[in-house]
BAFI-3210 file (N, C-alpha, C; in Angstrom, 3 decimals, decimal comma, padded with zeros to 6 digits):
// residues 260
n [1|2|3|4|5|6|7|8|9|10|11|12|13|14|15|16|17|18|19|20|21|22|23|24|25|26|27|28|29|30|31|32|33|34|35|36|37|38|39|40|41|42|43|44|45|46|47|48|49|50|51|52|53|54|55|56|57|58|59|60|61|62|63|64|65|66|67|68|69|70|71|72|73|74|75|76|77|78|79|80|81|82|83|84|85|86|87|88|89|90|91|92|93|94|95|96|97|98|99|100|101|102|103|104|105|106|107|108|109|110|111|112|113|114|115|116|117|118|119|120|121|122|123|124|125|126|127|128|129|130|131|132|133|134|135|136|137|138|139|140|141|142|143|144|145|146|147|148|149|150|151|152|153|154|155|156|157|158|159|160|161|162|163|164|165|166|167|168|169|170|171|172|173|174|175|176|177|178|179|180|181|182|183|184|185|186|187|188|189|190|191|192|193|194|195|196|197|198|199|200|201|202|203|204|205|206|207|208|209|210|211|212|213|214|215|216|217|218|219|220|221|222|223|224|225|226|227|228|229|230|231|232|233|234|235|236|237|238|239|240|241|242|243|244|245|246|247|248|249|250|251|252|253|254|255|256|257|258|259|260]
n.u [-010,125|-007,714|-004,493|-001,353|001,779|004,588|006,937|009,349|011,992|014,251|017,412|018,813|017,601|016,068|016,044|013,611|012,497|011,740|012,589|011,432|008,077|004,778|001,080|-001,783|-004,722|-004,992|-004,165|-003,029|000,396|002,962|006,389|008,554|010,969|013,463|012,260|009,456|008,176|008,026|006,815|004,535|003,129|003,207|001,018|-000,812|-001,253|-002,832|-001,283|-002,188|-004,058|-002,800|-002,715|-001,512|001,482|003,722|006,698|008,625|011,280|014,367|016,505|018,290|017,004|014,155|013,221|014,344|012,980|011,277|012,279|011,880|009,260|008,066|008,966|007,740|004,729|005,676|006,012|005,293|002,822|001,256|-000,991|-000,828|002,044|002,160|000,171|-000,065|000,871|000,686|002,439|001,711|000,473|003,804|004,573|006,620|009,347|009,826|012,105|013,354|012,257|013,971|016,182|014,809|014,307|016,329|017,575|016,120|017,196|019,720|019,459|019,289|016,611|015,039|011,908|010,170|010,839|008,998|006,438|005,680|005,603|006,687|005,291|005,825|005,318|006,200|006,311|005,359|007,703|006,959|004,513|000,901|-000,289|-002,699|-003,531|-006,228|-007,490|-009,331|-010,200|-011,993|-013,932|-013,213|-012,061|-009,069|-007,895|-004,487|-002,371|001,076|004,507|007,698|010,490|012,600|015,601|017,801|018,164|015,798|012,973|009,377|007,095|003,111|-000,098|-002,977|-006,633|-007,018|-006,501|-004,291|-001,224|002,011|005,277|008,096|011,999|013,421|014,478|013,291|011,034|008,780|007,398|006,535|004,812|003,590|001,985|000,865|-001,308|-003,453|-004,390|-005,672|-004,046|-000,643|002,159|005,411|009,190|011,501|014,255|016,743|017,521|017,154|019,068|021,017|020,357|021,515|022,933|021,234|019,850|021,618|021,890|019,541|017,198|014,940|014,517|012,835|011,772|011,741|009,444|007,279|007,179|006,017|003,377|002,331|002,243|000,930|-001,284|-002,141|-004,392|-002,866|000,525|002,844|005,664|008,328|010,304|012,579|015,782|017,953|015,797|015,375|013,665|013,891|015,118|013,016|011,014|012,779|013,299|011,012|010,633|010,687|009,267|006,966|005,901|005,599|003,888|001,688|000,151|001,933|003,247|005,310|005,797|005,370|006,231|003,940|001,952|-001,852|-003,630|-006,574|-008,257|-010,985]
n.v [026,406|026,385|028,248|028,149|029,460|027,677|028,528|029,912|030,691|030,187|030,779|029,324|029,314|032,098|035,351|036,140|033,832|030,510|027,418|025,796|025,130|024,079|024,239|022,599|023,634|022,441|019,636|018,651|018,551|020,220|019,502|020,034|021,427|022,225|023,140|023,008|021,548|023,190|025,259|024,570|023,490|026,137|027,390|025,742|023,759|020,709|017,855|015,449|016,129|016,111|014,462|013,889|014,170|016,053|015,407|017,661|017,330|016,007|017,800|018,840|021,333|021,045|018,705|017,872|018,624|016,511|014,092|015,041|015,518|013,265|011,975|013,070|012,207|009,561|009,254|011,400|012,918|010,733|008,229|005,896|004,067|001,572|000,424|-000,155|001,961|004,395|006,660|009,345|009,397|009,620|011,069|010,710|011,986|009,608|006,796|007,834|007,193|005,277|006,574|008,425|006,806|006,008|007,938|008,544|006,182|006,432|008,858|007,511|006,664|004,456|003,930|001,302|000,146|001,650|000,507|001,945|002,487|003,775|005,273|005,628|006,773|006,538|008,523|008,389|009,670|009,946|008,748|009,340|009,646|010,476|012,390|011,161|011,995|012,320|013,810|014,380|014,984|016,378|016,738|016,100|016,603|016,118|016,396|016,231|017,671|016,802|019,079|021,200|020,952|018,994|016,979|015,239|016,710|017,403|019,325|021,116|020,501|021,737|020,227|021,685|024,758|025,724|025,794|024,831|025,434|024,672|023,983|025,362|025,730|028,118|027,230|026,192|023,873|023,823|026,504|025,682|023,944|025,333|026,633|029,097|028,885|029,556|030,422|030,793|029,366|030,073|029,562|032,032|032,298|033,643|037,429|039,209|040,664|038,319|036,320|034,384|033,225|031,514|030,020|028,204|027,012|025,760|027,013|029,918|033,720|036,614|037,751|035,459|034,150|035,918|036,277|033,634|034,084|035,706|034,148|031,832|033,242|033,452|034,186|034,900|035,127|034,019|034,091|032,478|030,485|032,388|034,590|036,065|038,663|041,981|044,978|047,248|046,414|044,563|045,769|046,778|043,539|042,940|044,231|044,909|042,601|043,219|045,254|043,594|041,286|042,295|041,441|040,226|038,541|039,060|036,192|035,723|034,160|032,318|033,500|033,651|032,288|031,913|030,049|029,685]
n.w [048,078|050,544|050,345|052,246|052,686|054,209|054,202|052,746|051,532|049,401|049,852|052,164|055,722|056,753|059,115|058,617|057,084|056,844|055,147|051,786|051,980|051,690|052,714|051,730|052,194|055,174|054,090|052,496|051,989|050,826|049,538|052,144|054,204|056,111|059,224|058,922|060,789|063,196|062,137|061,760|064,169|065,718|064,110|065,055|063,807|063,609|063,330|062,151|060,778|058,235|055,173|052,963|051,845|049,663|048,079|046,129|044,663|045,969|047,214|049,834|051,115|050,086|051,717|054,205|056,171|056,726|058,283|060,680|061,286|060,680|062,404|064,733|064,290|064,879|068,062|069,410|069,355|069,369|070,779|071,880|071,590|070,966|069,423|065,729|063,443|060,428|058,411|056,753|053,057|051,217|048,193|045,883|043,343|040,545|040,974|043,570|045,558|046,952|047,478|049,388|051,572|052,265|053,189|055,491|056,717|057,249|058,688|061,037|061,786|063,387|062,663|062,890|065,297|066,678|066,010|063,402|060,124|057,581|054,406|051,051|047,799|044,495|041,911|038,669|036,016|033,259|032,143|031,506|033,956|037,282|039,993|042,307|044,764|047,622|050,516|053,646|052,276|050,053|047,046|045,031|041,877|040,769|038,669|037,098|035,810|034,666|035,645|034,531|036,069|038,426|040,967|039,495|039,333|040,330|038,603|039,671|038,795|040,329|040,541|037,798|038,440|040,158|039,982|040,566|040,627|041,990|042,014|038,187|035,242|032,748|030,638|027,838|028,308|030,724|030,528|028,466|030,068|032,283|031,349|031,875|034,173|037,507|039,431|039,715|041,317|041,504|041,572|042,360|042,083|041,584|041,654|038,783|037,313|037,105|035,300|033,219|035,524|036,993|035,094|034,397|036,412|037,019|037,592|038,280|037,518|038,359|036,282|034,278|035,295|035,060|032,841|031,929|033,374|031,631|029,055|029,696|029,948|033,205|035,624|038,804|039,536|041,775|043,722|045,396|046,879|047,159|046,992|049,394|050,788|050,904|052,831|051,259|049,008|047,935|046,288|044,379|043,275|041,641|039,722|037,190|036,650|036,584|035,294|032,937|033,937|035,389|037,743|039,924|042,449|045,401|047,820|051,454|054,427|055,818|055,039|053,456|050,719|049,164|047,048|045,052]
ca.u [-008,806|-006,529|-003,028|-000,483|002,927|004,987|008,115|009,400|013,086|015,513|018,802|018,851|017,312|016,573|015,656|012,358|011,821|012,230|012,733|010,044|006,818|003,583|000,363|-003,210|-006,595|-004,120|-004,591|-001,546|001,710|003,751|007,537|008,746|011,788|013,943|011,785|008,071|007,501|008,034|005,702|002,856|002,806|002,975|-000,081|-001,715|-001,786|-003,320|-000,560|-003,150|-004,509|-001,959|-003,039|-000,901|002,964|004,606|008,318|008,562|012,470|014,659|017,054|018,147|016,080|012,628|012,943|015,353|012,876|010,657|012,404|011,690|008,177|007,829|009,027|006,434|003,620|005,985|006,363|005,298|001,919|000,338|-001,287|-000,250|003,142|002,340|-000,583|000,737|000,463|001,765|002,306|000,868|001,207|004,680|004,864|007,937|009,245|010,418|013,178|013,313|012,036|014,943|016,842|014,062|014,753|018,181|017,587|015,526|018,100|021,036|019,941|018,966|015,011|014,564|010,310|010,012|010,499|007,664|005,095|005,266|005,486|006,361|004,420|006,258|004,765|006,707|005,577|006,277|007,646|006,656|003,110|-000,076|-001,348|-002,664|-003,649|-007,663|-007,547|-010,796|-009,371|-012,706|-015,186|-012,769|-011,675|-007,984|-007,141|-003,242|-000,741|002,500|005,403|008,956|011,052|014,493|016,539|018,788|017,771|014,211|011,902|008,174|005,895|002,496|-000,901|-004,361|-007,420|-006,915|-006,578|-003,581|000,284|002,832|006,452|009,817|013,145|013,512|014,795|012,273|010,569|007,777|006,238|005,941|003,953|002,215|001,181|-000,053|-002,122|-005,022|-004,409|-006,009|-002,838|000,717|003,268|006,743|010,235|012,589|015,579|017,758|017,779|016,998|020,627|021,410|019,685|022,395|023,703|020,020|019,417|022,638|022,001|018,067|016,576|014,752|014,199|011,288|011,231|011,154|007,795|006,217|006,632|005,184|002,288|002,051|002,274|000,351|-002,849|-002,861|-004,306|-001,779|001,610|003,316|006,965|008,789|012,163|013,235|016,862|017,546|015,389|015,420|012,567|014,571|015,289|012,292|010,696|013,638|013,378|009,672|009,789|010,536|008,486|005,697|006,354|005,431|003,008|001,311|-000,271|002,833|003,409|006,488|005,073|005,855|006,257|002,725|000,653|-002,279|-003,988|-007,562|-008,809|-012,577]
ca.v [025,867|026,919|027,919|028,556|029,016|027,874|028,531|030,826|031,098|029,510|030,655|028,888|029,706|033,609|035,392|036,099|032,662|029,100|026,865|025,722|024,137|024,751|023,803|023,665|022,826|021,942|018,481|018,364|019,519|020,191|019,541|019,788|022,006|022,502|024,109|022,894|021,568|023,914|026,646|023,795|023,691|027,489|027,346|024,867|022,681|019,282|017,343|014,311|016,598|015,964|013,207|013,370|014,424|015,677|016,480|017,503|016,545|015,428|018,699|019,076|022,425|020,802|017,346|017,946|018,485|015,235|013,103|015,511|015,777|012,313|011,744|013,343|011,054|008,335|009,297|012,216|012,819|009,457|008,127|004,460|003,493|-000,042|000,188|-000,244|002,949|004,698|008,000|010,173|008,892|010,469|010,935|011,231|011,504|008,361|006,409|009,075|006,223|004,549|007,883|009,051|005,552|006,257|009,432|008,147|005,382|007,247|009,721|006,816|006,711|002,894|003,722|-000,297|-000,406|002,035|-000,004|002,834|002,206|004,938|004,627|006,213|006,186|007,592|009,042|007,965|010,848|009,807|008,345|009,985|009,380|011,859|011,506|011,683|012,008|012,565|014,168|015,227|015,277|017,283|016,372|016,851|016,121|016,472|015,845|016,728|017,153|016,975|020,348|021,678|020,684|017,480|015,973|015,351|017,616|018,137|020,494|020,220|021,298|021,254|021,155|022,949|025,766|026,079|025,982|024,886|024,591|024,876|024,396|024,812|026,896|028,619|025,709|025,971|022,567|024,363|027,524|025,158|022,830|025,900|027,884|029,872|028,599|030,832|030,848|030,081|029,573|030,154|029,979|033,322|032,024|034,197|038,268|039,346|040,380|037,068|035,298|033,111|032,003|031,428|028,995|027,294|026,066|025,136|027,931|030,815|034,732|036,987|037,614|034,661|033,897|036,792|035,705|032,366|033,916|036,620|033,566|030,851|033,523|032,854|035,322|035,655|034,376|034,383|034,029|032,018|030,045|033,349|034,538|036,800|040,100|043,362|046,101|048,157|045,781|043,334|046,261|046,648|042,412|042,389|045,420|044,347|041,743|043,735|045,739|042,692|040,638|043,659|040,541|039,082|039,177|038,238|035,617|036,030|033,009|032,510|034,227|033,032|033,153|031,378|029,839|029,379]
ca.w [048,380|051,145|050,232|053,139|052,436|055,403|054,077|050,937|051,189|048,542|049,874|053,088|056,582|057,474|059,866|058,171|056,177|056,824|053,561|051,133|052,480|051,536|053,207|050,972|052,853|056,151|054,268|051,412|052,013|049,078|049,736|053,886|054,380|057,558|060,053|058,566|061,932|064,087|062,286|061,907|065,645|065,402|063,339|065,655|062,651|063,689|062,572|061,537|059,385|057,038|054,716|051,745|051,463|047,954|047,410|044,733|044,596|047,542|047,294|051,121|051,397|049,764|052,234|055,415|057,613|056,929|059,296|062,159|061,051|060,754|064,433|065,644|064,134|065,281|068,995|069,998|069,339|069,432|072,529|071,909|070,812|070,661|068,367|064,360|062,930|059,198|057,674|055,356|052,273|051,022|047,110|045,244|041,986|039,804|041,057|044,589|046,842|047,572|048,192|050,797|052,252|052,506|053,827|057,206|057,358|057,685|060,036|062,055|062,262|063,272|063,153|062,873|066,551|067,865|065,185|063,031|059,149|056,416|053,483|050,451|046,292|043,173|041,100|037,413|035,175|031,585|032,349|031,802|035,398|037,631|041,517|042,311|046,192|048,556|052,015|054,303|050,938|048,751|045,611|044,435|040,936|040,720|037,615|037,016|034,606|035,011|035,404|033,788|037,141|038,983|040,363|039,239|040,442|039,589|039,164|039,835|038,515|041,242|040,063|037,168|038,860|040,810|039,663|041,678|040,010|042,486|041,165|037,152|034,682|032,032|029,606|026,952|028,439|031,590|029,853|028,436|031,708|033,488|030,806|031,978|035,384|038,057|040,315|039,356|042,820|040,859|042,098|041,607|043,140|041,415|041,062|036,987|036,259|037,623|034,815|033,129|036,863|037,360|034,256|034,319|037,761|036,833|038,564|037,374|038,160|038,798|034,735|033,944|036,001|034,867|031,023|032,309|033,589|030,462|027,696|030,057|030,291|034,083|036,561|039,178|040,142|043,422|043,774|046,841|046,843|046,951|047,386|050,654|050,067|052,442|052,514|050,357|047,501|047,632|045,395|042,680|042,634|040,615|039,351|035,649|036,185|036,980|033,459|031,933|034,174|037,043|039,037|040,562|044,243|046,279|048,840|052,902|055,689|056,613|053,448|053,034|049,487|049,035|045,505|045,470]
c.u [-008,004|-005,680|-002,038|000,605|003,713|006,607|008,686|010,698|013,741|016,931|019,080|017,682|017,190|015,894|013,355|011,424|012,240|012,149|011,559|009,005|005,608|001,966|-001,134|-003,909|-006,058|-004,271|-003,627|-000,293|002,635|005,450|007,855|010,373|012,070|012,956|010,250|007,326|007,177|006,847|004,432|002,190|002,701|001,560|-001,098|-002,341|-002,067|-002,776|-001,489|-004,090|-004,664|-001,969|-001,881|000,347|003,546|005,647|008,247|009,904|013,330|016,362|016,982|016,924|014,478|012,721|013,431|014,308|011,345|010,868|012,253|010,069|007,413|008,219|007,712|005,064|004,115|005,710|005,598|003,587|000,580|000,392|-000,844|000,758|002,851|001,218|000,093|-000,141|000,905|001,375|001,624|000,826|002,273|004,679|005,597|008,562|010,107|011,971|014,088|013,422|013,189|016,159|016,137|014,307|016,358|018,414|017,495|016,337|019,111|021,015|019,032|017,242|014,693|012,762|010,008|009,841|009,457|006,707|004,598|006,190|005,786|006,273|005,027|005,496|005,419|006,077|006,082|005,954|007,413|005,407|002,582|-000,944|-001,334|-003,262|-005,135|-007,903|-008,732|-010,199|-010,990|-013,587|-014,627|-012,492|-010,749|-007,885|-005,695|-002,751|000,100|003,386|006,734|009,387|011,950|015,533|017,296|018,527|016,359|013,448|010,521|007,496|004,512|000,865|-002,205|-005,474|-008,352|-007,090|-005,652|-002,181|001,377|004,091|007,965|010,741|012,811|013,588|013,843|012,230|009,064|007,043|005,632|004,795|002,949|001,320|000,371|-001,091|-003,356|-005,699|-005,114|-004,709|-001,662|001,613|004,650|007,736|011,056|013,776|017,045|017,333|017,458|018,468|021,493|021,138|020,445|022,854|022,624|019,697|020,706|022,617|019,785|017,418|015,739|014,539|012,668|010,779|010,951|009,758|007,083|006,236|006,039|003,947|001,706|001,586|001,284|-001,211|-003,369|-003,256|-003,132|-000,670|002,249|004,655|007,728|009,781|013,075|014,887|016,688|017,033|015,090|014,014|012,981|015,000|014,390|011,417|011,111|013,595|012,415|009,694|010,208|010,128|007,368|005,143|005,431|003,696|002,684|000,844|000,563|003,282|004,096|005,589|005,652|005,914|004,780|001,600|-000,067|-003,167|-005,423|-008,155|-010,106|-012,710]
c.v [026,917|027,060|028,520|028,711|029,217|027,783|028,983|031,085|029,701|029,364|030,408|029,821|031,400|033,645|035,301|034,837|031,728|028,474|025,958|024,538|024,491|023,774|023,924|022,692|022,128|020,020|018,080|019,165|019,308|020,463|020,236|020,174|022,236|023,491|023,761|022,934|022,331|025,274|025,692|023,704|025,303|027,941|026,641|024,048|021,254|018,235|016,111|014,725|016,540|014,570|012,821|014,382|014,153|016,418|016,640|017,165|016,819|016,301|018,866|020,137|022,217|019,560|017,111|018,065|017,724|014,391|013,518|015,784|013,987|011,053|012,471|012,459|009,951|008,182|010,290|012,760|011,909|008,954|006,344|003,945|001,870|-000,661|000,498|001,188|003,702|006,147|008,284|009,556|009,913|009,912|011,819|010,943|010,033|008,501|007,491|007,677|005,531|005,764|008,484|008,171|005,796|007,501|008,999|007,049|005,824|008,432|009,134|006,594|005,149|002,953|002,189|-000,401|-000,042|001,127|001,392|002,455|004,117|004,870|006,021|005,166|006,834|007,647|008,904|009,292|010,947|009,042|009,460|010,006|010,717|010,899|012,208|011,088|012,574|012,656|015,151|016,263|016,351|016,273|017,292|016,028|017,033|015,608|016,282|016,734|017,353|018,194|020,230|021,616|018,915|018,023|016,025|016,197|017,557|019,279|020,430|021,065|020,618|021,448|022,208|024,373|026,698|025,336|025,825|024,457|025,440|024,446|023,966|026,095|026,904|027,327|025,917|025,138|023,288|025,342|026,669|023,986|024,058|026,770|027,823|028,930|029,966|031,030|030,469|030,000|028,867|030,163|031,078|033,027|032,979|035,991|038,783|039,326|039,159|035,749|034,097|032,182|031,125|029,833|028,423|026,788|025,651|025,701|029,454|032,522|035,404|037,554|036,398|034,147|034,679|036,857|034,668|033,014|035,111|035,205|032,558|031,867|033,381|034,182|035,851|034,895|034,951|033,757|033,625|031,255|031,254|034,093|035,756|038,502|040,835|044,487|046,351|047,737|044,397|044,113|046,252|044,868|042,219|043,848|045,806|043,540|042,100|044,424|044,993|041,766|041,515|042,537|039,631|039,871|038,684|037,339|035,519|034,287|033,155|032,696|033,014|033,557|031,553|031,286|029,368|028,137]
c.w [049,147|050,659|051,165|053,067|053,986|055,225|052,410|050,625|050,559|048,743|051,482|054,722|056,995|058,604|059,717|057,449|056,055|055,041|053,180|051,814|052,129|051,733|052,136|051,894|054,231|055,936|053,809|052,127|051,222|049,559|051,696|054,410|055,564|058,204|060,088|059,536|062,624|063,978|061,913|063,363|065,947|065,193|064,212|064,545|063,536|062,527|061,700|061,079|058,126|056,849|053,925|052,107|050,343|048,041|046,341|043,972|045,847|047,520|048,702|051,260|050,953|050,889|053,403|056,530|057,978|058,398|060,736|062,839|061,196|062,188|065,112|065,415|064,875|066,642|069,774|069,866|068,777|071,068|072,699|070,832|070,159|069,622|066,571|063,983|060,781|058,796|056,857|054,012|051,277|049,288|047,107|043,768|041,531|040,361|042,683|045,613|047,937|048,497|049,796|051,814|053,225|053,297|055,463|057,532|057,672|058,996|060,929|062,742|062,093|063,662|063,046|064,527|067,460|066,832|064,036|061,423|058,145|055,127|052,004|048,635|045,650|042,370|039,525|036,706|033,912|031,244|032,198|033,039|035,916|038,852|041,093|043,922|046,333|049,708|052,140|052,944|050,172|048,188|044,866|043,165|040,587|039,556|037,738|036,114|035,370|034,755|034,724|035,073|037,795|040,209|040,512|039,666|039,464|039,605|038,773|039,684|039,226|040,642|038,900|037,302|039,164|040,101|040,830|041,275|041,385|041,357|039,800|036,695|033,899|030,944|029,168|027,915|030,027|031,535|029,734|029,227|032,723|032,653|031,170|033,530|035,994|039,229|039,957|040,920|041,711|041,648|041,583|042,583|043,217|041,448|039,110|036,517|036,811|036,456|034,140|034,198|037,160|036,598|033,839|035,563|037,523|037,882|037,741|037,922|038,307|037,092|034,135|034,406|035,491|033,159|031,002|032,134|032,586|029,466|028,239|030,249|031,530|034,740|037,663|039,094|041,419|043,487|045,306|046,071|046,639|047,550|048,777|050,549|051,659|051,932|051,171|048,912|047,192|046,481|043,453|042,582|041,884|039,961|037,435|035,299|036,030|035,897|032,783|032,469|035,558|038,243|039,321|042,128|044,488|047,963|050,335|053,448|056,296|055,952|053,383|051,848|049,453|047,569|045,590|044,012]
res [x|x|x|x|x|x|x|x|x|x|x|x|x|x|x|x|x|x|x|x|x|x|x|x|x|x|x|x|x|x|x|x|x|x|x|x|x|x|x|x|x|x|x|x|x|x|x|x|x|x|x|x|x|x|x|x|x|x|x|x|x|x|x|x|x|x|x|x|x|x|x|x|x|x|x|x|x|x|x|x|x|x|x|x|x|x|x|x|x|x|x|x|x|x|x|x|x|x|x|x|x|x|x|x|x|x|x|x|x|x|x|x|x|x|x|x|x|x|x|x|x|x|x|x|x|x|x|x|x|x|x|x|x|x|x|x|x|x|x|x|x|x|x|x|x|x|x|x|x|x|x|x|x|x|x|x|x|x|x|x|x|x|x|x|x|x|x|x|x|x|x|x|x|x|x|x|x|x|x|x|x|x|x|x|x|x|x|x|x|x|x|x|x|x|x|x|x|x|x|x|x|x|x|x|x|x|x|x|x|x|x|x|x|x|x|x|x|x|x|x|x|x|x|x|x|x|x|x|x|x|x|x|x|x|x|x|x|x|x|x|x|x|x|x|x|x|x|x|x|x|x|x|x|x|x|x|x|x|x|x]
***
């Protein structure tokens, strides 16, 4: 398993890091943040690559830059407008659908008129279901549980392997949804002495992740939604997490990390 992250910042746009996206096997893409496009073409991603699309909740900075992403299937790199076409299929959590709806209607995306269809599923949050996708003879098994944030968000386990929780403040059920994972991908949105502002807005720091991946038994974790970090203090941000859990890494724009 590929994992690409094409986007790791939490506190808006930097110079160094567009907002959260993350690419596995150039087949999934896990939530689609302002800018996604622009570094998939970057990448020379083969946009019809991308089979499956998961927000994981429809927070401007996880979903804003769908509808620009989803112009391009519509228009821009298809060779016949007039043939019926449809998207990826976009999953979202329970009761989301109508919002994402609302989303591409408002900022005016009439795809009905090129023959172009967008194909959206929610995802129910109190079911035992899980997805069992086949993309180019893999085999994803994906579940999910609900986080500690508003609105909804999931987070989302591959595989049994791989960990993937954005926004949410620290939660037992989470510990225990990723144990003895071989990768965790955590959000540290906040600073450590930040941690009450942190978990009163349903967010968590770089201690909290690294007691995750101490109590969950996982091998590593990797830290993105991250707030704006400089040479000079991207060190002091893990470095009481590191105390606690030594295999945690702050993740870049671009990193790629491979799960066999």
């Amino acid at each position: 398993m590929r994992i690409q992250f094409l986007g790791t910042s939490g506190h808006g746009i930097t110079l160094e890091r567009n907002l959260p996206a993350l690419l596995i096997d150039n087949q999934i893409l896990i939530d689609c943040g302002e800018g996604t496009l622009k570094t998939l073409k970057r990448l020379n991603v083969d946009l019809h690559s991308i089979k499956v699309i998961i927000l994981s909740h429809l927070h401007a900075d996880h979903c804003m830059g769908l509808p620009a992403l989803l112009w391009d299937y519509a228009l821009y790199s298809r060779e016949d407008i007039n043939k019926p076409v449809s998207s990826p299929l976009i999953y979202v959590p329970e009761g989301m659908k109508y919002h994402l709806e609302g989303i591409l209607k408002d900022s005016f995306s009439p795809f009905e008129r090129v023959n172009f269809s967008v194909k959206i599923v929610e995802l129910p949050s109190k079911s035992q279901m899980n997805l069992d996708i086949t993309l180019d003879s893999r085999n994803y098994h994906i579940d999910w549980i609900p986080n500690v944030h508003f609105p909804l968000c999931y987070a989302f386990r591959i595989n049994f392997k791989l960990g993937i929780s954005n926004d949410t403040a620290p939660t037992k059920n989470l510990t225990d949804f990723f144990s003895d994972l071989s990768i965790v991908i955590h959000e540290a949105t906040f600073f450590d002495e930040q941690e009450m502002l942190a978990h009163q807005l349903n967010h968590s720091t770089p201690l909290d992740a690294a007691n995750l991946g101490k109590n969950a038994h996982v091998s590593q974790v990797i830290l993105t939604h991250l707030p704006e970090l400089t040479q000079k203090n991207s060190k002091s941000f893990i470095s009481n997490a590191k105390k606690i859990f030594p295999n945690i890494v702050i993740a870049q724009d671009l990193d790629v990390f491979n799960l066999s």
